[in-house]
VEXDREN-2710 file (C-alpha; in Angstrom, 1 decimal):
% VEXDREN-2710
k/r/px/py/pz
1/UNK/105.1/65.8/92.8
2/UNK/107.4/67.7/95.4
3/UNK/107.8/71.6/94.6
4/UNK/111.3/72.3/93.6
5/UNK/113.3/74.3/96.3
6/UNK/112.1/78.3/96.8
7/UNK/115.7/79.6/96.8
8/UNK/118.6/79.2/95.2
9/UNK/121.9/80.4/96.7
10/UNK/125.8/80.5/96.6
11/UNK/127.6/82.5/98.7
12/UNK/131.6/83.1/98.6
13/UNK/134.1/82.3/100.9
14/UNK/134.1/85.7/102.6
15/UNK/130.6/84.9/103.6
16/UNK/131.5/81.2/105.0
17/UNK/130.8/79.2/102.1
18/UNK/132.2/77.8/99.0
19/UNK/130.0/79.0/95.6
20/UNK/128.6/75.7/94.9
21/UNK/125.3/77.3/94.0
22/UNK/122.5/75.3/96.6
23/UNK/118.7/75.3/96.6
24/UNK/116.5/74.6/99.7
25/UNK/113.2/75.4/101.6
26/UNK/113.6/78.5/103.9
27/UNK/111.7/78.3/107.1
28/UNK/110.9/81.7/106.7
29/UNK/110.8/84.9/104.3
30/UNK/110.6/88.5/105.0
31/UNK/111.1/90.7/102.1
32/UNK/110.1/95.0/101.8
33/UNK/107.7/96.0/98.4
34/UNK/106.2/99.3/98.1
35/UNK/106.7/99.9/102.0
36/UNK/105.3/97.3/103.1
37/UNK/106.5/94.4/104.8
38/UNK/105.7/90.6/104.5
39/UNK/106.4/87.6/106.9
40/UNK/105.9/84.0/105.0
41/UNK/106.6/80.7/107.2
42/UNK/105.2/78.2/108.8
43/UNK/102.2/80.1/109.6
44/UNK/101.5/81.5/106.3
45/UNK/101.5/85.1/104.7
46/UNK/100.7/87.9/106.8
47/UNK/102.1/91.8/107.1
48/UNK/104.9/92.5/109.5
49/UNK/105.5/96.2/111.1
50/UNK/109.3/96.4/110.7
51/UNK/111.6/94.1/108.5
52/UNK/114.7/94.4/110.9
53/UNK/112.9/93.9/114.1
54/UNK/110.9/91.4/112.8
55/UNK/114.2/89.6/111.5
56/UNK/116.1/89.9/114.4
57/UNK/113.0/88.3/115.9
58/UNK/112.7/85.5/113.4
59/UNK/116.3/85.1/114.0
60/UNK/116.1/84.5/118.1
61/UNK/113.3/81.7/117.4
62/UNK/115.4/80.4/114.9
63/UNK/117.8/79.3/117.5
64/UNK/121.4/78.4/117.7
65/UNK/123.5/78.5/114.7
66/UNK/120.8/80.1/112.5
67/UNK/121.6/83.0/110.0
68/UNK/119.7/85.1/107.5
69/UNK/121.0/85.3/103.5
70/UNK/119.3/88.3/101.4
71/UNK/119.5/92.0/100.8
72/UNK/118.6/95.2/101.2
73/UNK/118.3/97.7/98.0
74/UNK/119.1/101.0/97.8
75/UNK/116.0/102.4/98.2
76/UNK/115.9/100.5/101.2
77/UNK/118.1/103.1/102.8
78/UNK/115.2/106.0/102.7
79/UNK/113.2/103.6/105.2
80/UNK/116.2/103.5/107.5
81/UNK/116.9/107.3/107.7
82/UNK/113.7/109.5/105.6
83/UNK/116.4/112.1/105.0
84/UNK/118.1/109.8/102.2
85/UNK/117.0/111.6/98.8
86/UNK/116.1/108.0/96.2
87/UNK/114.1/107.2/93.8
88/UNK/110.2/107.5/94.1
89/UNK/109.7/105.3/90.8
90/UNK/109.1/101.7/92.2
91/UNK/112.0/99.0/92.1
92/UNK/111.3/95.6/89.8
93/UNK/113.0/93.7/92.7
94/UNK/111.6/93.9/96.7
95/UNK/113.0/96.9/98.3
96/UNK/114.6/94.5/100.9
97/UNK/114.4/90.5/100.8
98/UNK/115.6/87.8/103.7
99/UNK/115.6/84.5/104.4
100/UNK/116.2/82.7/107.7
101/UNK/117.9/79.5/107.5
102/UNK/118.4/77.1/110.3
103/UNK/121.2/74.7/110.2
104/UNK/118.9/71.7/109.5
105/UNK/117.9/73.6/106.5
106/UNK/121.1/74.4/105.7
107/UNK/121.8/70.5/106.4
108/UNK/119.1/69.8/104.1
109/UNK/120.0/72.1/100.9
110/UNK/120.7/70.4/97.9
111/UNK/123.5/71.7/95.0
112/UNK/122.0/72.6/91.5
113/UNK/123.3/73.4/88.3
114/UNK/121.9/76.1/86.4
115/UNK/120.4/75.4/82.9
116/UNK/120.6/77.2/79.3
117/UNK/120.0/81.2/79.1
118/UNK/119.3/83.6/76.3
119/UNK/119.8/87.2/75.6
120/UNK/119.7/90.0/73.3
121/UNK/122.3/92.2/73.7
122/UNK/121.2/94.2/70.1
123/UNK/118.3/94.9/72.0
124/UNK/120.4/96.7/75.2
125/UNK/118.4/99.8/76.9
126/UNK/120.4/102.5/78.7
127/UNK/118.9/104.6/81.3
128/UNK/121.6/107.1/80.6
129/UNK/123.0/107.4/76.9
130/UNK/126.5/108.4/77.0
131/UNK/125.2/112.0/75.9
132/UNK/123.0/112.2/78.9
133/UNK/125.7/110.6/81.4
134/UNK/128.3/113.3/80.3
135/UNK/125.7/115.9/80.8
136/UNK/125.2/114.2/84.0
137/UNK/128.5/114.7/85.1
138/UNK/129.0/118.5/83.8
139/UNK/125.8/119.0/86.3
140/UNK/127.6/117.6/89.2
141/UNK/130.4/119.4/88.6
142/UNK/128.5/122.6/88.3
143/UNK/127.7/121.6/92.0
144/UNK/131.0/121.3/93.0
145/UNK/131.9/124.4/92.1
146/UNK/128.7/125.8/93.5
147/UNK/130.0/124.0/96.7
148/UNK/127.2/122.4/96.9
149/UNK/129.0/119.0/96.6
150/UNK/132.1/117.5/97.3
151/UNK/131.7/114.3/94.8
152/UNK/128.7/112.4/93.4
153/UNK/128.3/108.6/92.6
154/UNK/126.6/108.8/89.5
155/UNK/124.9/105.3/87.6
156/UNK/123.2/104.3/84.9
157/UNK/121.7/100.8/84.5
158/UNK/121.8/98.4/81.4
159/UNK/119.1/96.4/80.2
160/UNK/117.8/93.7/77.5
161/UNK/115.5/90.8/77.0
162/UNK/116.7/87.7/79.0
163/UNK/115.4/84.1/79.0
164/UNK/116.4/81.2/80.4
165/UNK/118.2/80.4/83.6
166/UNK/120.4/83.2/85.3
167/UNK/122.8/80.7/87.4
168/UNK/124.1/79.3/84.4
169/UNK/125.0/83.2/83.1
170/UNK/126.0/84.0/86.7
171/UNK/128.5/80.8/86.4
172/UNK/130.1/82.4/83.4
173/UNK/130.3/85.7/84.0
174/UNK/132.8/84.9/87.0
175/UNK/134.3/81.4/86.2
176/UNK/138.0/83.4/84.6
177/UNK/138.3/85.3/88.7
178/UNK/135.7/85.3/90.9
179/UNK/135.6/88.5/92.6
180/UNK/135.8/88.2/96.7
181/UNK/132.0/88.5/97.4
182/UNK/130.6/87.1/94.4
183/UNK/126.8/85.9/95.1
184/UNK/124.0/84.5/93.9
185/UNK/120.8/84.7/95.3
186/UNK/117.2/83.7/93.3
187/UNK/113.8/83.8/94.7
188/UNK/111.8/81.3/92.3
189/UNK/108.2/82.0/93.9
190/UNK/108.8/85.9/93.3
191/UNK/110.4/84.9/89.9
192/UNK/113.6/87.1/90.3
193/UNK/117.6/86.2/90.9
194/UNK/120.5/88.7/91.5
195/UNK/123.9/88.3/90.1
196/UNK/126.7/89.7/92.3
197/UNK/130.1/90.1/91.5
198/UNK/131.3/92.6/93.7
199/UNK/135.0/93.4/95.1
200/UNK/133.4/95.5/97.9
201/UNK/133.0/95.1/101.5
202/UNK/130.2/97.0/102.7
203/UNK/130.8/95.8/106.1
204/UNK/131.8/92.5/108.5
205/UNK/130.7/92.6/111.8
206/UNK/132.7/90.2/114.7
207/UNK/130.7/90.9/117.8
208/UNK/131.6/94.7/119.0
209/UNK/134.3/94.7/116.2
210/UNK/133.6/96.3/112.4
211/UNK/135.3/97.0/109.4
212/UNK/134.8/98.4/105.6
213/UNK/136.6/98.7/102.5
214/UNK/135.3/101.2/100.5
215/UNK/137.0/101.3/96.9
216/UNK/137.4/104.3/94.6
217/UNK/139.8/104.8/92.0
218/UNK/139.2/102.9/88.6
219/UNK/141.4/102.1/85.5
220/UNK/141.1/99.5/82.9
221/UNK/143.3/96.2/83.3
222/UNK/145.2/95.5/80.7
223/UNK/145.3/92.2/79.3
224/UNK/149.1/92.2/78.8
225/UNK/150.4/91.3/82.1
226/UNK/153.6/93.0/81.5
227/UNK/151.6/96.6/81.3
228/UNK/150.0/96.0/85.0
229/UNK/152.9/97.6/86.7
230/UNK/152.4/100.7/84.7
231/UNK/148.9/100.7/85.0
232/UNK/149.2/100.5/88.9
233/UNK/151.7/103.3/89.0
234/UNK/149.2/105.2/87.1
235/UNK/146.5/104.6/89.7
236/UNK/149.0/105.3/92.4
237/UNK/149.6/108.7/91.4
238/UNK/146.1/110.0/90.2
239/UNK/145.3/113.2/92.7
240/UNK/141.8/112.7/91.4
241/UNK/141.9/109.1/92.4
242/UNK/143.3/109.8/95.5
243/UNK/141.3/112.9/96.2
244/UNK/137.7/110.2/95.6
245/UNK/139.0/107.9/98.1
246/UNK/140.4/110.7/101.0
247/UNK/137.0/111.8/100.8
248/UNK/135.2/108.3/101.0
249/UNK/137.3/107.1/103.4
250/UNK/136.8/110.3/105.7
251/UNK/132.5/109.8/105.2
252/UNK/133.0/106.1/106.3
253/UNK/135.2/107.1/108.9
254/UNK/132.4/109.6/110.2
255/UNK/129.5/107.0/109.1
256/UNK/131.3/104.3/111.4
257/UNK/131.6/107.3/114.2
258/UNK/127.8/107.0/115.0
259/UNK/127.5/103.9/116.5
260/UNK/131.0/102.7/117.6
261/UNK/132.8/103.7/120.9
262/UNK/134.7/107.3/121.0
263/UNK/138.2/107.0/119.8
264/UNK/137.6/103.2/118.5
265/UNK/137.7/104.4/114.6
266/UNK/141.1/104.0/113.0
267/UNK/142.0/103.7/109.5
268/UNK/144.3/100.6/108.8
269/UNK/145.0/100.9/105.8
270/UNK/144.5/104.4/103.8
271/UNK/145.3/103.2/100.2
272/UNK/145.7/99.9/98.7
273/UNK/145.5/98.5/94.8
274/UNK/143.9/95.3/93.6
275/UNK/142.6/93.8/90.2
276/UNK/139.5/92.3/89.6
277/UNK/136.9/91.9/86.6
278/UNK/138.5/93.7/83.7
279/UNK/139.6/96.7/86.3
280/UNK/142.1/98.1/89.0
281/UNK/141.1/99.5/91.7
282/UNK/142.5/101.3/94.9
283/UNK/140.3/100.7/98.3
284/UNK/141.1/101.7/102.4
285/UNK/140.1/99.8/105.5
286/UNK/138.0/101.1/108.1
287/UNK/137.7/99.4/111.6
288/UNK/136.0/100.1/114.7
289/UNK/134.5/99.0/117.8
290/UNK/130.3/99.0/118.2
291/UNK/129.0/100.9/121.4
292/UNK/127.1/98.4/123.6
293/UNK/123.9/97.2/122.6
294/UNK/124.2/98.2/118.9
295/UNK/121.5/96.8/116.7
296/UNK/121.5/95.7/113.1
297/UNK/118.9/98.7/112.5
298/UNK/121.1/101.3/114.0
299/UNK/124.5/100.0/112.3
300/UNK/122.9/99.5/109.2
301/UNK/120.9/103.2/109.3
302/UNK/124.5/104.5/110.2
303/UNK/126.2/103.1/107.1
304/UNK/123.9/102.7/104.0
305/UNK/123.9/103.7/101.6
306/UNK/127.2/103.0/101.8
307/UNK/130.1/106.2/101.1
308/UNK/131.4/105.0/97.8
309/UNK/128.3/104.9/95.7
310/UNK/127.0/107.9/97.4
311/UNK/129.7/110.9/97.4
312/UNK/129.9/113.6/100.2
313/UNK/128.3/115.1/101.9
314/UNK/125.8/111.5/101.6
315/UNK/122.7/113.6/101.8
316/UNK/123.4/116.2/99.3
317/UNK/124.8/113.3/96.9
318/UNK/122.0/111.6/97.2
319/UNK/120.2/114.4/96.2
320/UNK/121.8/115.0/93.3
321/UNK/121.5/110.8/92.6
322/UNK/117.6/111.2/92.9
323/UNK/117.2/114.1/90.5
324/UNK/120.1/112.7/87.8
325/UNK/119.0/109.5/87.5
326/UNK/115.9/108.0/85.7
327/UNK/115.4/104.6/87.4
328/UNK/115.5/102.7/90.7
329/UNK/119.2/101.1/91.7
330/UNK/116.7/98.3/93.0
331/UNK/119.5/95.8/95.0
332/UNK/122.4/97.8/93.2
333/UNK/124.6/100.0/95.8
334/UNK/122.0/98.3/98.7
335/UNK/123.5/95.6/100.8
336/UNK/124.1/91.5/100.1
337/UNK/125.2/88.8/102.7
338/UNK/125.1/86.6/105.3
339/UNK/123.8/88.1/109.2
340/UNK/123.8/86.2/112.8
341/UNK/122.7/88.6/116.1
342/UNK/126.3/89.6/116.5
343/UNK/127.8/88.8/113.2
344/UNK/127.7/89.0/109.7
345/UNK/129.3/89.8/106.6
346/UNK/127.8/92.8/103.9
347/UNK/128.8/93.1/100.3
348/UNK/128.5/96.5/98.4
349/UNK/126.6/95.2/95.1
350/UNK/128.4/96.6/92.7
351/UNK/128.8/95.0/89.6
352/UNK/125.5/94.0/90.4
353/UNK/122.8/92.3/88.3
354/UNK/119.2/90.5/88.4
355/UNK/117.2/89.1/86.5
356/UNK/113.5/89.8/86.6
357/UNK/110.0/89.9/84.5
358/UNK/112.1/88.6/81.2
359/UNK/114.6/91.4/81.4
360/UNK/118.9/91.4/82.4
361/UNK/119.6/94.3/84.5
362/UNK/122.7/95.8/85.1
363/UNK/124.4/98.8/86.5
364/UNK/127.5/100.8/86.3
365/UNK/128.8/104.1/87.4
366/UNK/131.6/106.4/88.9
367/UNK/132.9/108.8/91.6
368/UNK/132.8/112.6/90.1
369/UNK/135.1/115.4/91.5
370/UNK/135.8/118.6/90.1
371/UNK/139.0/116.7/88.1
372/UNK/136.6/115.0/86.3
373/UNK/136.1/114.7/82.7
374/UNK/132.7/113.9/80.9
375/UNK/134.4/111.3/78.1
376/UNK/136.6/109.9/81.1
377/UNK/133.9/108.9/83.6
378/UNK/131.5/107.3/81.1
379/UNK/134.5/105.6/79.7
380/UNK/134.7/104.3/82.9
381/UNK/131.4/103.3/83.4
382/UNK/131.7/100.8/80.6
383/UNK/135.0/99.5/81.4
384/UNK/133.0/98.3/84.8
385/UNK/130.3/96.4/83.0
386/UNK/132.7/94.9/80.2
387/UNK/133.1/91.3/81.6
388/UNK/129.1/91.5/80.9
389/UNK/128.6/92.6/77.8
390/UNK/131.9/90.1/76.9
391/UNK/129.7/87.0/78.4
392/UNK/126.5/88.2/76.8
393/UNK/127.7/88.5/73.6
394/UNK/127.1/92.2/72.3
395/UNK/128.0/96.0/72.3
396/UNK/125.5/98.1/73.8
397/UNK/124.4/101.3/72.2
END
């Protein structure tokens, strides 16, 4: 009997494709755990020195028209740049996960359906209660005033028992709006699958030419239609919401500064609403122009963790992430897409969930400033993960 398909994919429309959810046999893997980096093809198993190099080289043999689908996580990023403050507990999923796909195999790739799935939502596990989160967030604000800090992205993950198949949950949880870079990616052999539904856009790369949206500024929707004026007026005029995304915008804006050609930087657009899953939120765009010769490594070291689920100044954020909260992000606040040599489109996982070793993971969190206010900002946080708990059937502690 054949072996069913390694990986199961389906990537949005940002990302060149159309979310039909497909399953094929990669010609290659390359995937980060514990530090250590792993090469499976046509050769075999064996250790490889350096994921991106090794990619990019995986890539060139590859040939015309090939492109790699995966991730990096956020812990990914202290690999990248040793400064980066994260997490020394170790992440359920690999700490960065690719695979190469040539267009026969993309030729080849069958669709799939995703089966039944169970879980326990009375059983939900929080990393941060909201006692602890609001403490959280007094803390960083003690740091702000210390001036330590000029905002921190602070999380807290969600999890409970989970059987079953997670495309089928993945289906539901976006079928009412599909956010712009919803994907799903599931490695069957490593037994794990990630369920994105992010707005964000980490980064898209055009040969020399970049751009990113970071978003800050959150507000529940309203389901009456008729309040989403006010609601967006609301959002409009929030200093503090403001205030996140000046900040954000100017760290991307320096981030982007590092590897792009003097001058090239512009911001296009400094504030703009949307809606998405059960929220509003305000987001900027960010464009410019790579110096020559700029690899994926030195773009990517430039960038992540990306400004929005960091806060500024990025290393003394992440600081503060490392020592205020109690578990990995894993692929959460990392990186998610589609890459070519000279092109290639990145989500922001947020929104973000997998599903590994019989347990739903999922993640939420918020922008603190000195305007903050404890109740607010873990309000906030569950506002974010409410089209989840809707789909999954439960209240969480």
């Amino acid at each position: 009997m054949a072996k069913a398909p390694r990986v199961v994919f389906a990537l949005p429309p940002a990302m060149g494709s159309d979310l039909r959810a497909r399953c094929l046999h990669p010609p290659s893997i390359l995937w980060q755990q514990d530090g250590r980096t792993y090469l499976e093809g046509s050769g075999g198993l064996r250790r490889a020195d350096d994921l991106l190099a090794t990619l990019g080289e995986e890539l060139e043999r590859a040939g015309r028209g090939a492109r790699a689908v995966g991730f990096v996580g956020y812990e990914f990023t202290a690999t990248l740049d040793p400064l980066i403050a994260v997490s020394p507990r170790s992440s359920p999923l690999p700490e960065a996960w690719w695979a190469v796909l040539t267009p026969a195999a993309m030729g080849s790739a069958a669709a799939t359906a995703g089966g039944s799935w169970l879980a326990d939502p009375g059983s939900c596990e929080l990393s941060l209660d909201d006692e602890a989160f609001r403490r959280g967030v007094e803390t960083i604000r003690e740091g702000i005033g210390a001036g330590d800090v000029y905002q921190v992205n602070l999380t807290r993950r969600f999890s409970l028992p989970f059987r079953g198949d997670p495309l089928s949950l993945f289906t539901a949880l976006g079928q009412h709006q599909w956010p712009g870079f919803a994907t799903y990616l599931a490695d069957r052999d490593q037994g794990w699958a990630v369920l994105c539904l992010s707005p964000e856009l980490l980064l898209a790369r055009r040969g020399s030419r970049v751009e990113t949206r970071p978003i800050k500024g959150t507000l529940p929707l309203p389901t009456d239609r008729r309040l989403r004026a006010q609601t967006r007026a609301r959002l409009r005029s929030s200093a503090k919401d403001a205030a996140e995304l000046a900040m954000i915008v100017d760290l991307e804006r320096n981030d982007l500064n590092r590897v792009c050609t003097p001058h090239s930087v512009r911001v296009l657009t400094p504030r703009r609403t949307f809606t998405t899953l059960g929220v509003m939120h305000q987001y900027a765009v960010v464009t410019g122009q790579l110096a020559p010769k700029t690899s994926w490594r030195s773009l990517l070291s430039a960038l992540l963790p990306g400004g929005s689920v960091t806060g500024a100044p990025k290393l003394a954020a992440c600081q503060f992430i490392a020592r205020l909260e109690p578990v990995p992000r894993a692929i959460y606040c990392g990186a998610i897409g589609v890459i070519q040599p000279d092109r290639g489109v990145l989500a922001l996982p947020i929104r973000t969930g997998y599903a590994v070793n019989g347990m739903l993971h999922f993640h939420s969190g918020c922008g603190v400033v000195w305007d903050s206010q404890p109740a607010a900002e873990e309000a906030e946080s569950r506002a974010k993960v409410a089209r989840w708990l809707e789909v999954l059937g439960g209240e969480t502690p």
